[in-house]
Chimera marker file (.cmm) of the C-alpha trace (Angstrom):
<marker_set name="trace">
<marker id="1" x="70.572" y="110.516" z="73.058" r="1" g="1" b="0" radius="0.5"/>
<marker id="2" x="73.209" y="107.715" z="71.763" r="1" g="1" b="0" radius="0.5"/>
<marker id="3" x="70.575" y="106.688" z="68.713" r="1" g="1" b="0" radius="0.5"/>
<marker id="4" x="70.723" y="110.369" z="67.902" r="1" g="1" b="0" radius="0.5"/>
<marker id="5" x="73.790" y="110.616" z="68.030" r="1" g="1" b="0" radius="0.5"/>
<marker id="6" x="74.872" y="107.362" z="65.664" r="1" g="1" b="0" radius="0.5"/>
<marker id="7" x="72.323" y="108.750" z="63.487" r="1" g="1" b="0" radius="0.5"/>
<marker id="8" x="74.084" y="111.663" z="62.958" r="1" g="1" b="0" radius="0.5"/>
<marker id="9" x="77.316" y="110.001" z="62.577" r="1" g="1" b="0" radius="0.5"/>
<marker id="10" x="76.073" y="107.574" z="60.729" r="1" g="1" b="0" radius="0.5"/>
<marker id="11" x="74.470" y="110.336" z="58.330" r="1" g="1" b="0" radius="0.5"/>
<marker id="12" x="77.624" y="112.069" z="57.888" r="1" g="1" b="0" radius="0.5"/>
<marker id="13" x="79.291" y="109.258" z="56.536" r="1" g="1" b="0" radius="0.5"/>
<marker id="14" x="80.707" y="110.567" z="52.496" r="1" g="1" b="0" radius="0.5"/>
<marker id="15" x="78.150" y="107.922" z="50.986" r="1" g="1" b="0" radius="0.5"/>
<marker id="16" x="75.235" y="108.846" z="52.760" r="1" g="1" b="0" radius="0.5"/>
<marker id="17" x="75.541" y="112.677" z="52.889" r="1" g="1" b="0" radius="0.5"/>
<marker id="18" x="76.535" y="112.789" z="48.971" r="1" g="1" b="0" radius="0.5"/>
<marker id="19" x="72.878" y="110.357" z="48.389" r="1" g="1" b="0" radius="0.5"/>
<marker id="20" x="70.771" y="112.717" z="50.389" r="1" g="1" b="0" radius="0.5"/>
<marker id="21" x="71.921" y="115.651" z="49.063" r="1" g="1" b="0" radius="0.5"/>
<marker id="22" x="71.603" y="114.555" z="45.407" r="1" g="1" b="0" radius="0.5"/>
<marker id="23" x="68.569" y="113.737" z="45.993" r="1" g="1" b="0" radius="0.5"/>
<marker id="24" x="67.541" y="117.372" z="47.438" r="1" g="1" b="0" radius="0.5"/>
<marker id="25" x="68.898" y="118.432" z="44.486" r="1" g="1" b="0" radius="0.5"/>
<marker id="26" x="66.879" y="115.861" z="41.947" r="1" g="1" b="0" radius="0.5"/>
<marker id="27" x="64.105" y="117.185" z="44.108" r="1" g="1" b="0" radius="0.5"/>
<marker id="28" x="64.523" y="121.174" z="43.419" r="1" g="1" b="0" radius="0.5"/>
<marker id="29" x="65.372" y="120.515" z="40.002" r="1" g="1" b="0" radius="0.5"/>
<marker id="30" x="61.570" y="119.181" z="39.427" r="1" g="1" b="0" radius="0.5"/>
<marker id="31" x="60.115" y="121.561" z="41.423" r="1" g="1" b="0" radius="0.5"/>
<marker id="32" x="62.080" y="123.796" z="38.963" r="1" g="1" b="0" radius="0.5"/>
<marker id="33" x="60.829" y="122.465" z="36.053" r="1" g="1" b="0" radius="0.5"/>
<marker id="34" x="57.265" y="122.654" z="37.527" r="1" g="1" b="0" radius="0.5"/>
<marker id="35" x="57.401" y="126.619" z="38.061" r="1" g="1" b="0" radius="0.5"/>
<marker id="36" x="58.899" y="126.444" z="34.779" r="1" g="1" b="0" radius="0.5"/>
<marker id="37" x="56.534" y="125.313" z="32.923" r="1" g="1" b="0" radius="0.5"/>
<marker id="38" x="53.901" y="127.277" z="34.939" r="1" g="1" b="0" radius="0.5"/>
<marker id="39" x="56.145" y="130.269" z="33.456" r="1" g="1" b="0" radius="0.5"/>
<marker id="40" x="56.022" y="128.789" z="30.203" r="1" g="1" b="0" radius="0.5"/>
<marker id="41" x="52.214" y="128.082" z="30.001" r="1" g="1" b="0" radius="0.5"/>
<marker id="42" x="51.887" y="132.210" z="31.541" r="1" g="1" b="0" radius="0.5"/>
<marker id="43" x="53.907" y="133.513" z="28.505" r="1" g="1" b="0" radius="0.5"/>
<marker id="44" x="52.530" y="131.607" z="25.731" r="1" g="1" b="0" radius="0.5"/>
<marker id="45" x="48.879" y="133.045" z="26.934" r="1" g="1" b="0" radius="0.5"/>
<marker id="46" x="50.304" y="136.329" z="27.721" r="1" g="1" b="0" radius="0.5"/>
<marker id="47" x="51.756" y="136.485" z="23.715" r="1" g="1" b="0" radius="0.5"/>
<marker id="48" x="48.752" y="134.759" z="22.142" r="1" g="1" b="0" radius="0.5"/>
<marker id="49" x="46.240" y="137.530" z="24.117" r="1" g="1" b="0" radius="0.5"/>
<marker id="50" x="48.621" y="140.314" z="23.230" r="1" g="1" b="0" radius="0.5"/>
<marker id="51" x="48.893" y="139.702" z="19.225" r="1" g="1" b="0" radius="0.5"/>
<marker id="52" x="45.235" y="138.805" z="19.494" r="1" g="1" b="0" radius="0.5"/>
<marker id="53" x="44.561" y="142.537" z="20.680" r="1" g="1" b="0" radius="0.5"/>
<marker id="54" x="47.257" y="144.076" z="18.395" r="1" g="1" b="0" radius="0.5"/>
<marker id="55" x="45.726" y="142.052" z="15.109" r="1" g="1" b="0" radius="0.5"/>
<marker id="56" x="42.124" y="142.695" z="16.203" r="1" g="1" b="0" radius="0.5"/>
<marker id="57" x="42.868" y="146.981" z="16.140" r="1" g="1" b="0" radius="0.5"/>
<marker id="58" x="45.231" y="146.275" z="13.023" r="1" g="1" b="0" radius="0.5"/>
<marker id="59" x="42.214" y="144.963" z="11.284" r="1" g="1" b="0" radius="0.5"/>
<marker id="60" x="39.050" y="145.880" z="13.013" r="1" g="1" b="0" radius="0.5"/>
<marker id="61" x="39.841" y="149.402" z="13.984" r="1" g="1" b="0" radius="0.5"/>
<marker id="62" x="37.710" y="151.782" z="15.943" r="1" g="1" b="0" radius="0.5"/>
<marker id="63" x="35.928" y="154.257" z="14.599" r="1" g="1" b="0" radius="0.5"/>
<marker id="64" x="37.528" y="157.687" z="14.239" r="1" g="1" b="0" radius="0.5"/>
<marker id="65" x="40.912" y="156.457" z="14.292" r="1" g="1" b="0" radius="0.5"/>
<marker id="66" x="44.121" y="157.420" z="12.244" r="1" g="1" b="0" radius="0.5"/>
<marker id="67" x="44.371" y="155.683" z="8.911" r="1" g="1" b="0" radius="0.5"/>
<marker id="68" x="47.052" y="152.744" z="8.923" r="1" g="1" b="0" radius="0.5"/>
<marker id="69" x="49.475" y="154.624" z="6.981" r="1" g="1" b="0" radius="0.5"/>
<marker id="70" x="49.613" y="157.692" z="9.383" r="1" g="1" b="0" radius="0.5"/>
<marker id="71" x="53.178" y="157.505" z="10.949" r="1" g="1" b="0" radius="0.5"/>
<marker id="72" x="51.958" y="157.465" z="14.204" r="1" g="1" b="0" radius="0.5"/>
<marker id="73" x="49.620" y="154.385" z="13.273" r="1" g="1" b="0" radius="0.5"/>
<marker id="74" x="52.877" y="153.181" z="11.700" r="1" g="1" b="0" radius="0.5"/>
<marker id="75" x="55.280" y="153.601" z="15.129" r="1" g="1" b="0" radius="0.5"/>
<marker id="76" x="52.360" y="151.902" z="17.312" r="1" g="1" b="0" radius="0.5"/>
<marker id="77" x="52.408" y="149.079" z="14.825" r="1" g="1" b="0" radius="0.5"/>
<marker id="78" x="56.257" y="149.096" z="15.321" r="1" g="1" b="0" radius="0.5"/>
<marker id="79" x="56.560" y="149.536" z="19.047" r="1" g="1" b="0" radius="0.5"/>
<marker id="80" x="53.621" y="146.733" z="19.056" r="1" g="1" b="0" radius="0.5"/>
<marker id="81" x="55.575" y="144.295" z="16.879" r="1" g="1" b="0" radius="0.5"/>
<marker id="82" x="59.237" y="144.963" z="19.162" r="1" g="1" b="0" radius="0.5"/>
<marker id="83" x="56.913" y="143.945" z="22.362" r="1" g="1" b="0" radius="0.5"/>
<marker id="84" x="55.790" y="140.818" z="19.885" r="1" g="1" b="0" radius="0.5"/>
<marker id="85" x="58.954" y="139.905" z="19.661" r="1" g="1" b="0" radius="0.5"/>
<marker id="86" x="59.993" y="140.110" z="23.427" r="1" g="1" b="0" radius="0.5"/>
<marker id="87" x="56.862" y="138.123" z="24.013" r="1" g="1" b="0" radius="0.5"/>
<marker id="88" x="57.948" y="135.939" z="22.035" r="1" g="1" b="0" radius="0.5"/>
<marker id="89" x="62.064" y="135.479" z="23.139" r="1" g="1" b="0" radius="0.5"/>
<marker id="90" x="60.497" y="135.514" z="26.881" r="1" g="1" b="0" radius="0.5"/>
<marker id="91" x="59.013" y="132.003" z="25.705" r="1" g="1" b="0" radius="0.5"/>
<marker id="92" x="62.105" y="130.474" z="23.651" r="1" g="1" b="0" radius="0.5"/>
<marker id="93" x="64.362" y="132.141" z="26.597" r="1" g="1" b="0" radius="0.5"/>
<marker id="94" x="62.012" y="129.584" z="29.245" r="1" g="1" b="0" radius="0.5"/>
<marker id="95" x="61.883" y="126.590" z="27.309" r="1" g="1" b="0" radius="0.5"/>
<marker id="96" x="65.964" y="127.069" z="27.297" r="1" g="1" b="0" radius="0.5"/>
<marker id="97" x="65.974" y="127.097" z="30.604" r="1" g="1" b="0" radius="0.5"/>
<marker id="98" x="63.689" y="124.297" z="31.066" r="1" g="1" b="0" radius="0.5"/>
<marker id="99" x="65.759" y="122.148" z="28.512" r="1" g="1" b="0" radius="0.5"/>
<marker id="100" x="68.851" y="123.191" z="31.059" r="1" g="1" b="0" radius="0.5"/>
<marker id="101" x="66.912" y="121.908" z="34.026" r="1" g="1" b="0" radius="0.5"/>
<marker id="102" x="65.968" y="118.984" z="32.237" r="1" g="1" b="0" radius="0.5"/>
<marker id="103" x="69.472" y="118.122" z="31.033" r="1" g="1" b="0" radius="0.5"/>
<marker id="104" x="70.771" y="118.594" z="34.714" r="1" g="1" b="0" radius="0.5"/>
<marker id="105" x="68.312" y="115.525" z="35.353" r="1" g="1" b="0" radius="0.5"/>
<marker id="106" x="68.465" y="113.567" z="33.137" r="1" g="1" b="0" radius="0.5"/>
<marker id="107" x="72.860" y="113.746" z="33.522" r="1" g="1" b="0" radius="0.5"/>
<marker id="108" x="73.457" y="115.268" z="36.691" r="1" g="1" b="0" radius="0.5"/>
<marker id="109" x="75.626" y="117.920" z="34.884" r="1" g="1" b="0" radius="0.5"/>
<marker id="110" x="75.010" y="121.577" z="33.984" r="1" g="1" b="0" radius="0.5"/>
<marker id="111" x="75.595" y="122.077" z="30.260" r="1" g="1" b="0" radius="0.5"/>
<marker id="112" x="77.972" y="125.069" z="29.825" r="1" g="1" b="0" radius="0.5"/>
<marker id="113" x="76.679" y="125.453" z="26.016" r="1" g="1" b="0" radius="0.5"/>
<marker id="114" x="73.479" y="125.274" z="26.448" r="1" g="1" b="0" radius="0.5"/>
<marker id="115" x="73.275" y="127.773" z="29.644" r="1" g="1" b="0" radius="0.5"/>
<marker id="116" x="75.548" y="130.312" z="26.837" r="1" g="1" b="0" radius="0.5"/>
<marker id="117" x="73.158" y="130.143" z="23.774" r="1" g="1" b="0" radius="0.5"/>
<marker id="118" x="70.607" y="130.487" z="27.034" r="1" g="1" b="0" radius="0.5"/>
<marker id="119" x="72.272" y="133.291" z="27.703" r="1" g="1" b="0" radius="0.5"/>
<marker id="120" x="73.170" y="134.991" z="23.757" r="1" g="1" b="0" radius="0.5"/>
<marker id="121" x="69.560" y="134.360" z="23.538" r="1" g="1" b="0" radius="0.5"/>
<marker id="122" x="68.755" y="136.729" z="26.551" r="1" g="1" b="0" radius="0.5"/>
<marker id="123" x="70.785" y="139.283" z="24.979" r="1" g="1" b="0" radius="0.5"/>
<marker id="124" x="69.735" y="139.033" z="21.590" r="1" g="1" b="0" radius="0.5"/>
<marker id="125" x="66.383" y="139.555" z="23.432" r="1" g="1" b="0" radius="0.5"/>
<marker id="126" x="67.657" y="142.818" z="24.675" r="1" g="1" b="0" radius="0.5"/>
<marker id="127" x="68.875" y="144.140" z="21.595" r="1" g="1" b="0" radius="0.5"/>
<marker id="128" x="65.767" y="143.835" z="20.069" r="1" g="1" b="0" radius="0.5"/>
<marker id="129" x="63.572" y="145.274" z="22.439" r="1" g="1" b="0" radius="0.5"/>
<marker id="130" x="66.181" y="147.786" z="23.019" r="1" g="1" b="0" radius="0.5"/>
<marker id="131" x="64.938" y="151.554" z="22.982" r="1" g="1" b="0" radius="0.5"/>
<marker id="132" x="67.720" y="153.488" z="21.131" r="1" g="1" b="0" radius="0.5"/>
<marker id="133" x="66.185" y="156.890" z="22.095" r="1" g="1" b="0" radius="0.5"/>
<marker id="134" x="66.774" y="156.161" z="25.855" r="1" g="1" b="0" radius="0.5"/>
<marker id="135" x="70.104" y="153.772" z="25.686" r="1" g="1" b="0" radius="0.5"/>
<marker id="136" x="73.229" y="155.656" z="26.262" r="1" g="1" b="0" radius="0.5"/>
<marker id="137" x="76.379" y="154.413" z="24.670" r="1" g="1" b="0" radius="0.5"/>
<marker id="138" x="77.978" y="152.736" z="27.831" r="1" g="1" b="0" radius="0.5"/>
<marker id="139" x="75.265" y="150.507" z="27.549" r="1" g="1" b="0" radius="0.5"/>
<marker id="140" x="75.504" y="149.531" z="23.742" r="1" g="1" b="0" radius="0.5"/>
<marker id="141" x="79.123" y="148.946" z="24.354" r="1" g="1" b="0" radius="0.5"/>
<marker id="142" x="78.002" y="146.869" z="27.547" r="1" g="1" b="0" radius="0.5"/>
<marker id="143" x="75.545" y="144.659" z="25.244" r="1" g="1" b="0" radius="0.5"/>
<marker id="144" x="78.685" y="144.282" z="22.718" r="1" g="1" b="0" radius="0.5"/>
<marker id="145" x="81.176" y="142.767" z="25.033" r="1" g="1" b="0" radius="0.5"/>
<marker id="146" x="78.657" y="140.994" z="26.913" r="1" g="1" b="0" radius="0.5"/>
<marker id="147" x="77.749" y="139.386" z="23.067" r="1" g="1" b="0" radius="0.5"/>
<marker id="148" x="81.840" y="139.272" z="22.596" r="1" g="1" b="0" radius="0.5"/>
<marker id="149" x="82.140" y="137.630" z="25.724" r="1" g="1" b="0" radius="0.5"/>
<marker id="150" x="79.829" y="135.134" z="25.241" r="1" g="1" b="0" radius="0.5"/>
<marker id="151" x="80.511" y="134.044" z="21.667" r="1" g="1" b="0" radius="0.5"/>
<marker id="152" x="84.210" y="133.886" z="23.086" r="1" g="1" b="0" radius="0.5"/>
<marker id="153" x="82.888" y="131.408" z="25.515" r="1" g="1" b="0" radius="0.5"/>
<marker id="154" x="80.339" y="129.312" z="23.168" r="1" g="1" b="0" radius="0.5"/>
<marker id="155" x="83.640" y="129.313" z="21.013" r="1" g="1" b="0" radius="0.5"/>
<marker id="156" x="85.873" y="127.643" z="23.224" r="1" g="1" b="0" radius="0.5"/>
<marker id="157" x="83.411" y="125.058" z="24.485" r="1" g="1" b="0" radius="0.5"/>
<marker id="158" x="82.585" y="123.817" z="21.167" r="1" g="1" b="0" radius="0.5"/>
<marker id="159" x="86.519" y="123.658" z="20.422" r="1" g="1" b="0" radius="0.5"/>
<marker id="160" x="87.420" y="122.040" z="23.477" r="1" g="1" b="0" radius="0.5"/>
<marker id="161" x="84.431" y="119.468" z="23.090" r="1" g="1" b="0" radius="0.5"/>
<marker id="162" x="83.953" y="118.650" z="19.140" r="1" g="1" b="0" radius="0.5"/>
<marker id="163" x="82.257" y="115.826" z="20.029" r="1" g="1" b="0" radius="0.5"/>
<marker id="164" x="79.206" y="117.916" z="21.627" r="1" g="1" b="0" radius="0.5"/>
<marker id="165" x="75.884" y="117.002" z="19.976" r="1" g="1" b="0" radius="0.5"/>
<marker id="166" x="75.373" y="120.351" z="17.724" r="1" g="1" b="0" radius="0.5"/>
<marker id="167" x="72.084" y="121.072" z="18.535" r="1" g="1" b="0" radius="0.5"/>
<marker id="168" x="72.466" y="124.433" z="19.329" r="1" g="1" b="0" radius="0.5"/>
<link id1="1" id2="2" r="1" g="1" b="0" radius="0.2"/>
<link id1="2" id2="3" r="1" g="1" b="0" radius="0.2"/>
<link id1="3" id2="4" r="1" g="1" b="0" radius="0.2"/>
<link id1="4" id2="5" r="1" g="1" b="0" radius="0.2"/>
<link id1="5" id2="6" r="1" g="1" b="0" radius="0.2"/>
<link id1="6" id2="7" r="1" g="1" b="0" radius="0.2"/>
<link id1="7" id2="8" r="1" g="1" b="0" radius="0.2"/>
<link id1="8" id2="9" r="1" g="1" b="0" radius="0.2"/>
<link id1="9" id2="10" r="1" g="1" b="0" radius="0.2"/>
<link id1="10" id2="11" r="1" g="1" b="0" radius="0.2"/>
<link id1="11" id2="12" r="1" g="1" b="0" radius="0.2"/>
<link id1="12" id2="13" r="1" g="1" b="0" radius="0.2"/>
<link id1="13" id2="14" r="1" g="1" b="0" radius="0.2"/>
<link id1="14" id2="15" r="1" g="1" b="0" radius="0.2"/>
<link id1="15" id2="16" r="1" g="1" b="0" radius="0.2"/>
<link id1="16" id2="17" r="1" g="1" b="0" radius="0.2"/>
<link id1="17" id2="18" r="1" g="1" b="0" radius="0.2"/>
<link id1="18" id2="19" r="1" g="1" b="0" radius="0.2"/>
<link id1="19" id2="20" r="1" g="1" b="0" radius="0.2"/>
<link id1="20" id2="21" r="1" g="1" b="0" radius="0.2"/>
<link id1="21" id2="22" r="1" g="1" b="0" radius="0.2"/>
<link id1="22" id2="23" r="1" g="1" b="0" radius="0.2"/>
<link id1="23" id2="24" r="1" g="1" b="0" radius="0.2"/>
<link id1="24" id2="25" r="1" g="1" b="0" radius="0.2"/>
<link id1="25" id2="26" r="1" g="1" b="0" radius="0.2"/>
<link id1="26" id2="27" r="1" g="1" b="0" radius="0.2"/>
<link id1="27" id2="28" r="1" g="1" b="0" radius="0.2"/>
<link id1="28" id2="29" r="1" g="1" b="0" radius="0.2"/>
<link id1="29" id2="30" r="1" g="1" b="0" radius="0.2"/>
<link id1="30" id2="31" r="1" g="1" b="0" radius="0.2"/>
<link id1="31" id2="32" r="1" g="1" b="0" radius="0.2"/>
<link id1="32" id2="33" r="1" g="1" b="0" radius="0.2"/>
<link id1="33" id2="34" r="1" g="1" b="0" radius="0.2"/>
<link id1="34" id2="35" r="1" g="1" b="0" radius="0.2"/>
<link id1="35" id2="36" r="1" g="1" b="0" radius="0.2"/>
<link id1="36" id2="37" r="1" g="1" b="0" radius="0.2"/>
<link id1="37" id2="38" r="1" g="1" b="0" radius="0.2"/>
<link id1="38" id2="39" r="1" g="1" b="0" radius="0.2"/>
<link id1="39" id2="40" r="1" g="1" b="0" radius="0.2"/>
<link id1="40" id2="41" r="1" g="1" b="0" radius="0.2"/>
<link id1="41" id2="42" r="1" g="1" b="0" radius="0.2"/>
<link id1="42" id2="43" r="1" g="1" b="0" radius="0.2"/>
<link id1="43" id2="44" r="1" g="1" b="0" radius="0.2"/>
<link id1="44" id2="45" r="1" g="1" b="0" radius="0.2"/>
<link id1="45" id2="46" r="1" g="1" b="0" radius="0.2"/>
<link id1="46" id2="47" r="1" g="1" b="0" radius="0.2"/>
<link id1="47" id2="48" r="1" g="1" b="0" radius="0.2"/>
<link id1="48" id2="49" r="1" g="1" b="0" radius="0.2"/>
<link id1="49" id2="50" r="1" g="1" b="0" radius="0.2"/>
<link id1="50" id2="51" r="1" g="1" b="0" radius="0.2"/>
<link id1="51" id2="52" r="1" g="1" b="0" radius="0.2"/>
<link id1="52" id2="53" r="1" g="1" b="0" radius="0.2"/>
<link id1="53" id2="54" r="1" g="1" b="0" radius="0.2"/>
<link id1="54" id2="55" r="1" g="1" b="0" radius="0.2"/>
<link id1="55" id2="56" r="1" g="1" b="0" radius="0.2"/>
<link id1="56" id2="57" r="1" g="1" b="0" radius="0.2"/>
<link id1="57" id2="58" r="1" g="1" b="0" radius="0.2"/>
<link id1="58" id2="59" r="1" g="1" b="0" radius="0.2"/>
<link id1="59" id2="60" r="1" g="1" b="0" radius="0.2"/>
<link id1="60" id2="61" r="1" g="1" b="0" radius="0.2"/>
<link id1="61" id2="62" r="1" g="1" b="0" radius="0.2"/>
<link id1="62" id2="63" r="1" g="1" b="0" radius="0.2"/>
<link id1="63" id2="64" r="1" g="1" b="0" radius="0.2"/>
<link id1="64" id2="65" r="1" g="1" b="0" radius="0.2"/>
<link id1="65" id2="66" r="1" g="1" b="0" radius="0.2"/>
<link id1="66" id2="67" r="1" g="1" b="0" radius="0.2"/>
<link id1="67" id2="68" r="1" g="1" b="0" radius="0.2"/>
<link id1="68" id2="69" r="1" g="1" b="0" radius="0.2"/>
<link id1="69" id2="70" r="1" g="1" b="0" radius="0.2"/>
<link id1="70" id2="71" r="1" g="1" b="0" radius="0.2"/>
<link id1="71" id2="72" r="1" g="1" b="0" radius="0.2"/>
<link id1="72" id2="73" r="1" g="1" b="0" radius="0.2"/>
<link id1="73" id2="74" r="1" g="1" b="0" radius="0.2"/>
<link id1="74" id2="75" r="1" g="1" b="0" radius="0.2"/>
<link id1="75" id2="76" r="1" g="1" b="0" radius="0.2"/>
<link id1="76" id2="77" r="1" g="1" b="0" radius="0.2"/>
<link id1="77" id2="78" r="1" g="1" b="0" radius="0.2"/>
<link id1="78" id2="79" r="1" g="1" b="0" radius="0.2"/>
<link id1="79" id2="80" r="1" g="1" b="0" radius="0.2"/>
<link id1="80" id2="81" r="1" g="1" b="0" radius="0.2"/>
<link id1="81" id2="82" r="1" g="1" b="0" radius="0.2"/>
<link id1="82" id2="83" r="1" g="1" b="0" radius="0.2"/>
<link id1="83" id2="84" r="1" g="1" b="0" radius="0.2"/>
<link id1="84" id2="85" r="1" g="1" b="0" radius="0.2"/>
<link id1="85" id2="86" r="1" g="1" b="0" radius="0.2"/>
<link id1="86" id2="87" r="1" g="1" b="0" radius="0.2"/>
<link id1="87" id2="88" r="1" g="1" b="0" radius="0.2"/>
<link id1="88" id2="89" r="1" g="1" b="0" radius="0.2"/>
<link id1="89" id2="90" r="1" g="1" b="0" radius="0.2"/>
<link id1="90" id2="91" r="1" g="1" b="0" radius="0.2"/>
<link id1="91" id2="92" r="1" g="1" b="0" radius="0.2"/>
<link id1="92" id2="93" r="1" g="1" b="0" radius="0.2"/>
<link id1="93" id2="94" r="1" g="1" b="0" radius="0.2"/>
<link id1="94" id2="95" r="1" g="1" b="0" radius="0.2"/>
<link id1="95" id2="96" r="1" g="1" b="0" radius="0.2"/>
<link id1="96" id2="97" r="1" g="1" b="0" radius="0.2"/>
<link id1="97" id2="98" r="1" g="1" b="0" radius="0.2"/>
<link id1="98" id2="99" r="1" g="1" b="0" radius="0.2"/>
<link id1="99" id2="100" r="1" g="1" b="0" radius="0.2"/>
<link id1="100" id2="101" r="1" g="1" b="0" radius="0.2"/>
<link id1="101" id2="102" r="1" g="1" b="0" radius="0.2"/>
<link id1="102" id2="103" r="1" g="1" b="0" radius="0.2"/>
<link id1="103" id2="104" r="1" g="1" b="0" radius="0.2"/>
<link id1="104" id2="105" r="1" g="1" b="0" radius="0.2"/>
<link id1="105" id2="106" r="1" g="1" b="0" radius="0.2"/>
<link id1="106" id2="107" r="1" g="1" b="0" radius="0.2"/>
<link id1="107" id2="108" r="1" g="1" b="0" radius="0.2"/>
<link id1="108" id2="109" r="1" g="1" b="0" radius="0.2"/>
<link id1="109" id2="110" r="1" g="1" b="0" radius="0.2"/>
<link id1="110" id2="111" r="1" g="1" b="0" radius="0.2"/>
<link id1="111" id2="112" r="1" g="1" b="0" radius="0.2"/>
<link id1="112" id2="113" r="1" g="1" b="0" radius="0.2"/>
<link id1="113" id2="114" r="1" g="1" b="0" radius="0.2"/>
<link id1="114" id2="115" r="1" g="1" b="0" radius="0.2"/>
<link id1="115" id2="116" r="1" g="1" b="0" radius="0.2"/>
<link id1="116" id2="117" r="1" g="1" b="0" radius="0.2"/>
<link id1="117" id2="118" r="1" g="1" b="0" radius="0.2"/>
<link id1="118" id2="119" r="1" g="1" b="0" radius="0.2"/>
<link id1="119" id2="120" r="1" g="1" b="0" radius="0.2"/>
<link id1="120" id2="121" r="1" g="1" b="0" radius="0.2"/>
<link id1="121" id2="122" r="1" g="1" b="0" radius="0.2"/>
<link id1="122" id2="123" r="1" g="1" b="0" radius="0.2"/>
<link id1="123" id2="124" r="1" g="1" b="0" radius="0.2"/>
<link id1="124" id2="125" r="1" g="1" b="0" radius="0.2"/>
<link id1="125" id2="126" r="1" g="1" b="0" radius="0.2"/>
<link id1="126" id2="127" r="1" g="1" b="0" radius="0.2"/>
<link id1="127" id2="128" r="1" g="1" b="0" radius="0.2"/>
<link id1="128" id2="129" r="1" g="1" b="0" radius="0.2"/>
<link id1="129" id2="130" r="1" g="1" b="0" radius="0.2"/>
<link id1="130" id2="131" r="1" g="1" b="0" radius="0.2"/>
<link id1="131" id2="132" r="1" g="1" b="0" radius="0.2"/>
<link id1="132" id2="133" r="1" g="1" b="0" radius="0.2"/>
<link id1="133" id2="134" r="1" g="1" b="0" radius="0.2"/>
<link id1="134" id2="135" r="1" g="1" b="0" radius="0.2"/>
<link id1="135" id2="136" r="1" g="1" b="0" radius="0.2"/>
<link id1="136" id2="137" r="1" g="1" b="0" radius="0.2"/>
<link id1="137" id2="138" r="1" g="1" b="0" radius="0.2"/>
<link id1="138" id2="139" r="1" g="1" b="0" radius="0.2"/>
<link id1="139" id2="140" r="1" g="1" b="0" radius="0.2"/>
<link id1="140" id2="141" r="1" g="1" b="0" radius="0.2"/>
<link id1="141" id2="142" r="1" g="1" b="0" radius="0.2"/>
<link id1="142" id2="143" r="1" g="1" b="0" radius="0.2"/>
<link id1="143" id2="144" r="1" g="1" b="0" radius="0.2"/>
<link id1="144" id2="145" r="1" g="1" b="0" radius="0.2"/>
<link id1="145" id2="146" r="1" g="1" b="0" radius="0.2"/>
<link id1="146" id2="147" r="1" g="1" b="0" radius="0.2"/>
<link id1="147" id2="148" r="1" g="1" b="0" radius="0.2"/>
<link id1="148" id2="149" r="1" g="1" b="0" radius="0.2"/>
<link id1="149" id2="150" r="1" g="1" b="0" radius="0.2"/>
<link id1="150" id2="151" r="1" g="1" b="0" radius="0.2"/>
<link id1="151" id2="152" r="1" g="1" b="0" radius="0.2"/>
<link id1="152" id2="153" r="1" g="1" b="0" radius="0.2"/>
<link id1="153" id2="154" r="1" g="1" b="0" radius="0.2"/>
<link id1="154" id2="155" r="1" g="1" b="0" radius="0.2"/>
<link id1="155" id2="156" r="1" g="1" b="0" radius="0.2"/>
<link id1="156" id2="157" r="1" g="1" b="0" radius="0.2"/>
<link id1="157" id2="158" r="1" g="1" b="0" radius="0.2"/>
<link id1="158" id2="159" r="1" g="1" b="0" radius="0.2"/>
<link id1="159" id2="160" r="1" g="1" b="0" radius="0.2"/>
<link id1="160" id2="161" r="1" g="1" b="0" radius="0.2"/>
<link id1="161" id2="162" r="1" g="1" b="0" radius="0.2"/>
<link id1="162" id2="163" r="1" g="1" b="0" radius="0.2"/>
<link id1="163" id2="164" r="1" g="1" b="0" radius="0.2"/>
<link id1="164" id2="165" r="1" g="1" b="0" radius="0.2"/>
<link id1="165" id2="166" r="1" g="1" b="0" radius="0.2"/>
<link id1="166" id2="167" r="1" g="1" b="0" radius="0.2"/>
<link id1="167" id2="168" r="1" g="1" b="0" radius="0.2"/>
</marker_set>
């Protein structure tokens, strides 16, 4: 009983506790980046399989179908490229948050900018997929301060740092 208990004095000594923990953390930030890229690998397939489909009826249509310049050929081709593009923000959107992960390794640090242009890049996502027919206003003007917001904040931390590297 007294080893256990110096044990667990001993382990909640500053040093110790702030060494173990940091290294919890180093630990679920790789098995973050793991799932990650898991994710990442998931969405690239799941775009490349999509436009795959979408170019392979664009081109090699089935018999008895519309011609392509019948608006409703025309609105599937648009809906199909909007989902294109989500596809393709739901990759760039999980190698940001990979690079975040990464950074937070490699420095120990979250990086404010990148989780905001992490985060305008969400949005941006959102606009673009964004059904107009079925959005009410509250939510446009929800999108627009969330995008006023966040340039606010992207702003101030390149102002406050100028020495930041740029890169986004």
């Amino acid at each position: 009983m007294k080893a256990l208990w110096r044990f667990l004095r001993r382990s909640w000594n500053d040093d110790i506790f702030l060494n173990r923990l940091g290294r919890v953390e180093t630990l679920v930030s790789k098995v973050l980046s793991i799932g990650m890229l898991v994710l990442i690998l998931m969405a690239v397939y799941e775009l490349a399989h999509y436009m795959s489909v979408e170019i392979q009826g664009l081109f090699f249509p089935a018999p008895n179908t519309v011609p392509a310049d019948d608006p409703a050929q025309v609105k599937k081709f648009g809906k199909a490229l909007f989902t294109i593009f989500g596809l393709f923000l739901n990759v760039l959107i999980a190698l940001e948050i990979l690079e975040n992960i990464t950074a937070y390794l490699k420095k120990h640090v979250v990086q404010v900018e990148l989780v905001i242009v992490t985060s305008l890049i969400a949005v941006a996502r959102k606009i673009i997929i964004l059904d107009l027919e079925k959005t009410g206003g509250v939510d446009l003007l929800a999108l627009a301060a969330t995008i006023l917001a966040l340039s606010a904040a992207y702003w101030v931390v390149k102002n406050v740092n100028p020495g930041s590297n740029g890169s986004h």
